[in-house]
Backbone as JSON, one array per atom type, in Angstrom:
{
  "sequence": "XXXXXXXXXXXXXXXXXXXXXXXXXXXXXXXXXXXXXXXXXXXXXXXXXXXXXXXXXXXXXXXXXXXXXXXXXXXXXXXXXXXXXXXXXXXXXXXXXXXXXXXXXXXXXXXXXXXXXXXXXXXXXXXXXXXXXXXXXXXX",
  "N": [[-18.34, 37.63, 32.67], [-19.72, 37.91, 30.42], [-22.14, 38.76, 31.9], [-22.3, 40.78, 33.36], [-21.44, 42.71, 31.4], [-24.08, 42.75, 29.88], [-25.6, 43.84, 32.11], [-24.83, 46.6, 32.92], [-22.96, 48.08, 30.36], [-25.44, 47.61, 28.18], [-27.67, 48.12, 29.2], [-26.73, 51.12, 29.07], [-26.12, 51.69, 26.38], [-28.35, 50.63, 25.58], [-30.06, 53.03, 27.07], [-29.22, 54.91, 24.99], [-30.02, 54.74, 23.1], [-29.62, 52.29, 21.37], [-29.72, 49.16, 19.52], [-29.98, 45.6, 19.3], [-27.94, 42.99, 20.46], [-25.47, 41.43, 22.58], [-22.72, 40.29, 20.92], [-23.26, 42.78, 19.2], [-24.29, 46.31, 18.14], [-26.31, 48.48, 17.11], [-27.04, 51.83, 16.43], [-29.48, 53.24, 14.4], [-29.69, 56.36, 12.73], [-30.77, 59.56, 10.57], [-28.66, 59.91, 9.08], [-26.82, 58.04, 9.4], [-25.58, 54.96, 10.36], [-24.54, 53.95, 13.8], [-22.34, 51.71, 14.57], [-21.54, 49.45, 16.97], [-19.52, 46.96, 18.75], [-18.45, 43.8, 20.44], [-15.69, 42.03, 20.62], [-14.57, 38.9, 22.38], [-10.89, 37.55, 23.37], [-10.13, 34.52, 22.15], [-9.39, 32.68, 23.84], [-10.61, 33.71, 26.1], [-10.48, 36.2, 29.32], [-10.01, 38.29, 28.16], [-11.56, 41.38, 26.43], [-12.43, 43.14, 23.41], [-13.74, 46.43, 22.31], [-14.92, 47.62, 19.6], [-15.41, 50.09, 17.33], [-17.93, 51.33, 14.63], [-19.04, 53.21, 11.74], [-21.63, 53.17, 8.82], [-23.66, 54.25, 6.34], [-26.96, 54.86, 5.86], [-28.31, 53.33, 4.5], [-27.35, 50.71, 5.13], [-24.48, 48.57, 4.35], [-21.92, 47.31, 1.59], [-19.69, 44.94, 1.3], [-16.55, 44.56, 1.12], [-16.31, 42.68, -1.3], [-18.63, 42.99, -2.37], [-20.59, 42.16, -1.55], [-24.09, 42.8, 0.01], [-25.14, 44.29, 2.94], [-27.54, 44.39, 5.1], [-29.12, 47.12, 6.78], [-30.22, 46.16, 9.45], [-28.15, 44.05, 10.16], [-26.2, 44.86, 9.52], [-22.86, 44.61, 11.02], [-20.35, 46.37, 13.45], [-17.73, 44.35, 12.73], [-17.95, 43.92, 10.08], [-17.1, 46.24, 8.55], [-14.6, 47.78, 7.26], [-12.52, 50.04, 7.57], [-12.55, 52.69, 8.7], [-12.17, 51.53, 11.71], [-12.1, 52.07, 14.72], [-10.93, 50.69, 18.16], [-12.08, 51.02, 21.09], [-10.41, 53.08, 24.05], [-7.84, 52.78, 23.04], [-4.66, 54.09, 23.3], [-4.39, 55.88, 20.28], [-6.92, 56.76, 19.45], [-8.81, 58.49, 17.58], [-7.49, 56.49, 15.17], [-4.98, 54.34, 14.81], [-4.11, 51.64, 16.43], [-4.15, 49.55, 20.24], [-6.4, 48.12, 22.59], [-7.16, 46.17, 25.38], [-9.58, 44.85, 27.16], [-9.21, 43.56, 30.02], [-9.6, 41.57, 32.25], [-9.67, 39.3, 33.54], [-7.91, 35.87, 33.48], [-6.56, 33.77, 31.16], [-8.28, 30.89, 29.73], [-6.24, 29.01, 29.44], [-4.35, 29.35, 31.45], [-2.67, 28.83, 34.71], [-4.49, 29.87, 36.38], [-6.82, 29.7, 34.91], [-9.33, 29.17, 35.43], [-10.52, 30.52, 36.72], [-12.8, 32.2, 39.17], [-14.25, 35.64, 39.53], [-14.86, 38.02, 41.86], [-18.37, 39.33, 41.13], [-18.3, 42.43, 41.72], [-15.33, 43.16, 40.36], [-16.21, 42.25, 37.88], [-17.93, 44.17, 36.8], [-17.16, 46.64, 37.55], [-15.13, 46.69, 35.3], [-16.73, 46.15, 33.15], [-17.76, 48.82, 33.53], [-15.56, 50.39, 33.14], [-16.12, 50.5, 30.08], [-18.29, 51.6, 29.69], [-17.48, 54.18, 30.49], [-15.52, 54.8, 28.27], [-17.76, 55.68, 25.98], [-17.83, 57.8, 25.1], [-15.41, 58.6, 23.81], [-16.42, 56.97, 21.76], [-18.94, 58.34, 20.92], [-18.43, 60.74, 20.0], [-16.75, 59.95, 17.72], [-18.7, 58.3, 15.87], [-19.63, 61.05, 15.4], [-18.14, 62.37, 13.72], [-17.28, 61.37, 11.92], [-16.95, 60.17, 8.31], [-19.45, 59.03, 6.17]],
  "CA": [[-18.12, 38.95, 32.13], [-21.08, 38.62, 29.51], [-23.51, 39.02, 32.45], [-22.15, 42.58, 33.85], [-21.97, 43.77, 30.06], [-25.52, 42.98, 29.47], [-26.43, 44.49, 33.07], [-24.05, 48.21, 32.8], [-23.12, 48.24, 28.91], [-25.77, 47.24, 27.25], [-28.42, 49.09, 29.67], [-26.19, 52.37, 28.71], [-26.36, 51.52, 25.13], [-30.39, 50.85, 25.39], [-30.46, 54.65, 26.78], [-28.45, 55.6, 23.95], [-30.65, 54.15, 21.58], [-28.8, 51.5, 20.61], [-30.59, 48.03, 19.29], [-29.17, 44.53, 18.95], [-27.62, 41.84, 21.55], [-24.41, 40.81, 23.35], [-21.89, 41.19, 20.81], [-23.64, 43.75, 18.23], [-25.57, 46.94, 18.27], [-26.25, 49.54, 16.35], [-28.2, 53.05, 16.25], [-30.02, 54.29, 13.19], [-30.71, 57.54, 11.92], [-31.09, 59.68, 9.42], [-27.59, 60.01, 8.31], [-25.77, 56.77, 9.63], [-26.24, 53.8, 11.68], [-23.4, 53.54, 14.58], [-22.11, 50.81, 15.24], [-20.4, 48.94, 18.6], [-18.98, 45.21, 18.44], [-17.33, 43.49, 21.59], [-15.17, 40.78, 20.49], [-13.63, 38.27, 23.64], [-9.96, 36.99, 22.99], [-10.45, 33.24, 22.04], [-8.7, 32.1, 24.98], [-10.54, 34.05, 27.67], [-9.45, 37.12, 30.2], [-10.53, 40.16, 27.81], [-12.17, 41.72, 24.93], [-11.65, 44.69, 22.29], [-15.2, 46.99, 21.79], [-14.9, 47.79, 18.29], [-16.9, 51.03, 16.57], [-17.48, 52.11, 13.47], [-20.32, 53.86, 11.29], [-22.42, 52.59, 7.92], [-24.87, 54.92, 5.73], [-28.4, 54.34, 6.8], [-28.99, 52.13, 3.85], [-26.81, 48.94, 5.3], [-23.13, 48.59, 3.81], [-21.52, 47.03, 0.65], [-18.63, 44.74, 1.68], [-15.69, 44.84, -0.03], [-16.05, 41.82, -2.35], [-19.67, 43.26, -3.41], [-22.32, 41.54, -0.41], [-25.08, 43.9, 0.71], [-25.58, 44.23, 4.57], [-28.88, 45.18, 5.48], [-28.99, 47.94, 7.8], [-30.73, 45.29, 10.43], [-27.44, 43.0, 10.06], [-24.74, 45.38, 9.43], [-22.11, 45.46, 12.81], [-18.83, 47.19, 13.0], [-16.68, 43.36, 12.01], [-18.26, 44.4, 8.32], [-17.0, 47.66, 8.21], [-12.85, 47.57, 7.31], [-11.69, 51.35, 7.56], [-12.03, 52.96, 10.52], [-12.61, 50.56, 12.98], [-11.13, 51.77, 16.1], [-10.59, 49.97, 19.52], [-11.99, 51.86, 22.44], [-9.65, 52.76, 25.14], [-6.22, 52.9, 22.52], [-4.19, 55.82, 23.62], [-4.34, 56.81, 19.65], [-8.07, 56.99, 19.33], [-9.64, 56.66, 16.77], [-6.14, 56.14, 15.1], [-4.43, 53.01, 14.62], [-3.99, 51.27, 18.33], [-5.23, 48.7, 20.66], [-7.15, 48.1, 23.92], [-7.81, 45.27, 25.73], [-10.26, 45.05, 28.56], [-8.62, 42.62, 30.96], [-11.3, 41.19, 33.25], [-9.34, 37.8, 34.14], [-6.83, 35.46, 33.38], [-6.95, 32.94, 30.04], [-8.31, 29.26, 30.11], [-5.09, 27.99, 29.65], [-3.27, 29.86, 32.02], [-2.8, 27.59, 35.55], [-5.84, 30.09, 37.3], [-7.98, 29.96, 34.41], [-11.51, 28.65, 35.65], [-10.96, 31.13, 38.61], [-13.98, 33.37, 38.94], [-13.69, 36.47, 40.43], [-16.15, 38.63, 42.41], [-19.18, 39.88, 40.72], [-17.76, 43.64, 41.33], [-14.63, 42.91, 39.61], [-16.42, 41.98, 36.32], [-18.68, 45.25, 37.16], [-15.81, 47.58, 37.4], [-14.63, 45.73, 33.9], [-18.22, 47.04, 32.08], [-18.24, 50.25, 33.69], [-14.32, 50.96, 32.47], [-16.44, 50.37, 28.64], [-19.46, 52.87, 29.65], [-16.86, 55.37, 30.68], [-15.32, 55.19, 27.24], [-18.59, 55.3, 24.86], [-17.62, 59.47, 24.53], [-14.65, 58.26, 22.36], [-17.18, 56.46, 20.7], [-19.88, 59.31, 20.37], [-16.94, 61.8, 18.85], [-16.11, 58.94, 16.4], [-19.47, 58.82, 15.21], [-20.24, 62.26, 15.17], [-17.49, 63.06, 13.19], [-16.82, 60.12, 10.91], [-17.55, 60.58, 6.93], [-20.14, 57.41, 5.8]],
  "C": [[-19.31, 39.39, 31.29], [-22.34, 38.77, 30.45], [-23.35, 40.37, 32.82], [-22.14, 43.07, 32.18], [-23.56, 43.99, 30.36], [-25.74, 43.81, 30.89], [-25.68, 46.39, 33.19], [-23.94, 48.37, 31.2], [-24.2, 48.09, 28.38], [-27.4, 48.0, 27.82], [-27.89, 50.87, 29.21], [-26.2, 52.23, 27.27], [-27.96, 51.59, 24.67], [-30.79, 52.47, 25.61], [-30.39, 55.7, 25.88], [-28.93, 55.19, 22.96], [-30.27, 53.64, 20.64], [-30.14, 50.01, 20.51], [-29.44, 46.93, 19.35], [-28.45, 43.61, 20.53], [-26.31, 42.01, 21.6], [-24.07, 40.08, 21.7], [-21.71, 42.36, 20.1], [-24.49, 44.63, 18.35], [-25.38, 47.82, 17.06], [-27.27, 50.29, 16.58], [-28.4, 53.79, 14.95], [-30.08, 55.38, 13.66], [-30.71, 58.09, 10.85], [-29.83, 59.87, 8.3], [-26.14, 58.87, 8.64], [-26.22, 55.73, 10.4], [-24.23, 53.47, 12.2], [-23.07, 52.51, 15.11], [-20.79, 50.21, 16.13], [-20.44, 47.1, 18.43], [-17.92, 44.89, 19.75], [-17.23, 42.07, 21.06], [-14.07, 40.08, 21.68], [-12.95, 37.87, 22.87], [-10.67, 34.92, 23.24], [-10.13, 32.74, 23.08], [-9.95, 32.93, 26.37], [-10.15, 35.3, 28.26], [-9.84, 38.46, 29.44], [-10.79, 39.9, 26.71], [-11.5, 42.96, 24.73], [-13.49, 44.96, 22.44], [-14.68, 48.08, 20.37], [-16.22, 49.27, 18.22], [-16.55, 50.97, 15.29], [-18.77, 52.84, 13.38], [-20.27, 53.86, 9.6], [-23.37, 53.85, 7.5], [-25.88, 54.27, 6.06], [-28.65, 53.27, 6.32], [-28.03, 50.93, 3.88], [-25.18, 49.63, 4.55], [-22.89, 47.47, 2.76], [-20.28, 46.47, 1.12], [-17.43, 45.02, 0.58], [-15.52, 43.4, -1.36], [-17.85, 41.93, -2.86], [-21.06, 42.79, -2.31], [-22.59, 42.78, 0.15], [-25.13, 43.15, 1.83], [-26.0, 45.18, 4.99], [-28.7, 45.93, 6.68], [-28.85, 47.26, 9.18], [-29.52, 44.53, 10.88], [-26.24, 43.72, 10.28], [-23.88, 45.48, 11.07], [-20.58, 45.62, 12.38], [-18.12, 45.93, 12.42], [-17.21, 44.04, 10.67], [-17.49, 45.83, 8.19], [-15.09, 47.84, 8.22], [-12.37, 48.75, 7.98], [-12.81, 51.96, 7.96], [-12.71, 52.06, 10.71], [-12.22, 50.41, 13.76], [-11.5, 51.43, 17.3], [-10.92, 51.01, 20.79], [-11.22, 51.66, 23.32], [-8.12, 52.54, 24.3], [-6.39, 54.03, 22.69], [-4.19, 57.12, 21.97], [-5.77, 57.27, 19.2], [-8.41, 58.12, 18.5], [-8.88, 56.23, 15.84], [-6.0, 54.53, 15.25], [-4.15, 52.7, 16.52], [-5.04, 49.83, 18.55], [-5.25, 48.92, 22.02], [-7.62, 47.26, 23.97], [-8.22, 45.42, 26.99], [-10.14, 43.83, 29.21], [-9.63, 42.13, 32.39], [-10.91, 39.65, 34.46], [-8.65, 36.78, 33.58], [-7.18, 34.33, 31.6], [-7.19, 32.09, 30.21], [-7.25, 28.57, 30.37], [-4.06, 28.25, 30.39], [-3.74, 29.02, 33.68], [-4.52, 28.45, 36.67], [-6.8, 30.41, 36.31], [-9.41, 29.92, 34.51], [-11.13, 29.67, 37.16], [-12.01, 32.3, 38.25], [-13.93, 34.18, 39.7], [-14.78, 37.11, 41.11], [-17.32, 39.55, 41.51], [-18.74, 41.72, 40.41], [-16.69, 43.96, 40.68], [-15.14, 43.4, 37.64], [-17.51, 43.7, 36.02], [-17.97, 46.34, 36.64], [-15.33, 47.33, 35.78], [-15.74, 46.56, 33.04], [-17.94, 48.33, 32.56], [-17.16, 50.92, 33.0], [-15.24, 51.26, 30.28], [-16.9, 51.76, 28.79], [-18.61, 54.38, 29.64], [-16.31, 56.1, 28.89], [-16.13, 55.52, 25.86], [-18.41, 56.77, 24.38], [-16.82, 59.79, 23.29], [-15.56, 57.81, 21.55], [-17.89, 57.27, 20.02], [-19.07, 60.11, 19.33], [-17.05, 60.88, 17.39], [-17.01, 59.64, 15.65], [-20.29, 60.34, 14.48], [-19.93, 63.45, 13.99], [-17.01, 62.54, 12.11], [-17.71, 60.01, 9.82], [-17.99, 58.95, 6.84], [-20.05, 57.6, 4.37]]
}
């Protein structure tokens, strides 16, 4: 699954002038840095893609640690932090992107066809509009 991100997500994120690796990015500018976070379920079979958005100059956690602009990704960021792909967007909700079964489930090591996991990234790319809105509209 993390090879079709990096080859559809993370190419649509580079156009979008996003920085950062497989599971963190973010885009500066002059009035926020946006950030996108894909966290896989421990087990396997799907992830959540997380947003939020940070003032330019990094974020202040909540027990007082600075996080440098360079460092900051949406896990740091408590309130908002919604789930692309929940029906309440950007609202309380969830969305999981289902890609394939869990390790511990009896077809877990089954691998599926390359277009499968394809289809799986492109369902993300489709949703990065919820994402843009967020940011566009979301007080830092």
């Amino acid at each position: 699954m993390d090879d079709a991100l990096k080859r559809v997500l993370v190419v649509e994120l580079r156009r979008r002038g996003f920085t950062g690796c497989l599971p963190h990015f973010r885009r500066r500018d002059a009035g926020r840095i946006s950030l996108l976070s894909v966290q896989h379920f421990s087990s396997g079979g799907s992830f959540v893609v997380e947003v939020a958005a940070c003032p330019p100059a990094g974020h202040v956690t909540s027990w007082g640690a600075d996080v440098a602009p360079s460092r900051v990704t949406a896990r740091d960021i408590n309130d908002p932090r919604p789930r692309l792909g929940n029906p309440n967007f950007p609202g309380f909700g969830d969305h999981w992107f289902v890609y394939g079964p869990r390790n511990y489930e009896t077809d877990g090591q089954t691998v599926l066809p390359d277009s499968h996991y394809v289809a799986v990234a492109e369902d993300v790319v489709v949703l990065l509009d919820q994402a843009e809105a967020f940011w566009s509209t979301t007080p830092v």
